[in-house]
C-alpha positions in Angstrom: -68.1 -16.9 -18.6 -67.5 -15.7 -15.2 -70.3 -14.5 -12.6 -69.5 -13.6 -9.1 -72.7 -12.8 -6.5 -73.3 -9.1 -7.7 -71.6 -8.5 -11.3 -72.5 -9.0 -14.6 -71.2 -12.6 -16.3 -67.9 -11.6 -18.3 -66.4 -13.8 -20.8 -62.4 -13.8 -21.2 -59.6 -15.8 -22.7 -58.1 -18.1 -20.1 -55.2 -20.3 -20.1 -55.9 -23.8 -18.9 -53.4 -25.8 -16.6 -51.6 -28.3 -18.2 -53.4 -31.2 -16.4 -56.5 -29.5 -18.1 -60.1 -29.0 -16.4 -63.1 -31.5 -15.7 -66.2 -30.3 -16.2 -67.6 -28.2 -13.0 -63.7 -27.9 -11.7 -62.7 -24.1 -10.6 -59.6 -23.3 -11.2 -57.8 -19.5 -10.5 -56.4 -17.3 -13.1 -55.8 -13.4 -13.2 -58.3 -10.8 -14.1 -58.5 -9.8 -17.6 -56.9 -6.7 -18.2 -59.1 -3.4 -17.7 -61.5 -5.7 -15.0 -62.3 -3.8 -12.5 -64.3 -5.4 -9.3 -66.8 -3.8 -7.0 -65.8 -6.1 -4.1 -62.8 -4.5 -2.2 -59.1 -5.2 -2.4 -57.2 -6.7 -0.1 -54.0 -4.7 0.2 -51.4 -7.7 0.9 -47.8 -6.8 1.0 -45.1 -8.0 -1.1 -41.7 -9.4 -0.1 -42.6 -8.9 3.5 -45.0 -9.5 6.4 -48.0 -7.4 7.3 -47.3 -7.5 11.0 -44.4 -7.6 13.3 -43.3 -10.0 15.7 -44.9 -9.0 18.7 -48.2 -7.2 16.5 -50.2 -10.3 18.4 -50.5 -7.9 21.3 -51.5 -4.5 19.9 -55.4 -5.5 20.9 -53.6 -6.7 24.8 -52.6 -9.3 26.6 -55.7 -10.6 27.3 -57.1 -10.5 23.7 -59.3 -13.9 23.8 -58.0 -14.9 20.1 -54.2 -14.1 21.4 -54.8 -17.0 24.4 -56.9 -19.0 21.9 -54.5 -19.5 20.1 -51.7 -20.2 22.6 -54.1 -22.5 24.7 -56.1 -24.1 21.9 -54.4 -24.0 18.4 -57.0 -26.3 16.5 -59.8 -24.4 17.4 -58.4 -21.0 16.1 -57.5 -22.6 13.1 -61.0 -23.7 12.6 -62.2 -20.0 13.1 -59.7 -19.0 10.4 -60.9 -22.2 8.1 -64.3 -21.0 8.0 -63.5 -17.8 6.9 -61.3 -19.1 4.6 -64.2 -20.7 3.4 -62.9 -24.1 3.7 -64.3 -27.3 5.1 -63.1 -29.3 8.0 -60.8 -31.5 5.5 -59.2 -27.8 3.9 -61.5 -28.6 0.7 -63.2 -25.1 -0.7 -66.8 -24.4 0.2 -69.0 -23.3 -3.0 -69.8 -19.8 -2.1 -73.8 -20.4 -1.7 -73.1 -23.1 0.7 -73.2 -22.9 4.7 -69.9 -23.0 6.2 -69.9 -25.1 9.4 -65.9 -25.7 10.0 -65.2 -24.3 13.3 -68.6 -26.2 14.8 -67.0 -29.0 13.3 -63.4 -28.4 14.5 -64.6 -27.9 17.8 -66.6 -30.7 18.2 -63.6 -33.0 16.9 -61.5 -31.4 19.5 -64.0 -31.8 22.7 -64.5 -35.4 22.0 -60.6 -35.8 21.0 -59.8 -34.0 24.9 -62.9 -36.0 26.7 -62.0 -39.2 25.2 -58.1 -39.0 26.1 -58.8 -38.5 29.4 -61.2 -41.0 29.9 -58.2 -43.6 28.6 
């Protein structure tokens, strides 16, 4: 049976990898046919990219996630690993748990920075 936050449990025929499945393991398959979820769809394109080349500046130049990530790479990926729902160490987060990566991320990346230049 499958539950998500809001929706009923629904049971459905799955096929198993062929490494198989530990108890408690989560593992993705497709919908069943005729599911249809109340959270929204993400509308990702196929065979090509959402955004152009030079899309990174349709907010400005001076866009503070645009410099973030030009000045500070680690840190914006930390932003984009915690809404990704993923620990510091890329494992998933269960979806009741708290989500601290980019506090992490950013702390590793001070002390990386103050500690090189100390040297």
């Amino acid at each position: 049976a499958v539950q998500t936050d809001n929706e009923q449990p629904i049971t459905f025929m799955a096929t198993v990898p062929m490494e198989g499945v530990k108890a408690g393991e989560v593992f993705l398959t497709p919908p069943p046919p005729g599911y249809a979820s109340t959270f929204p769809q993400v509308e990702a394109p196929i065979g090509r990219w959402k955004d152009g080349l030079c899309d990174c500046f349709n907010y400005g130049c001076c866009h503070a996630q645009l410099w973030l990530s030009f000045l500070c790479p680690e840190i914006a990926m930390g932003q984009v690993m915690q809404r990704m729902r993923l620990t510091w160490l890329g494992g998933l987060v269960e979806s009741h748990s708290r989500v601290d990566t980019f506090k992490t991320v950013l702390i590793i990346v001070v002390c990386y920075n103050v500690f090189s230049a100390a040297m």
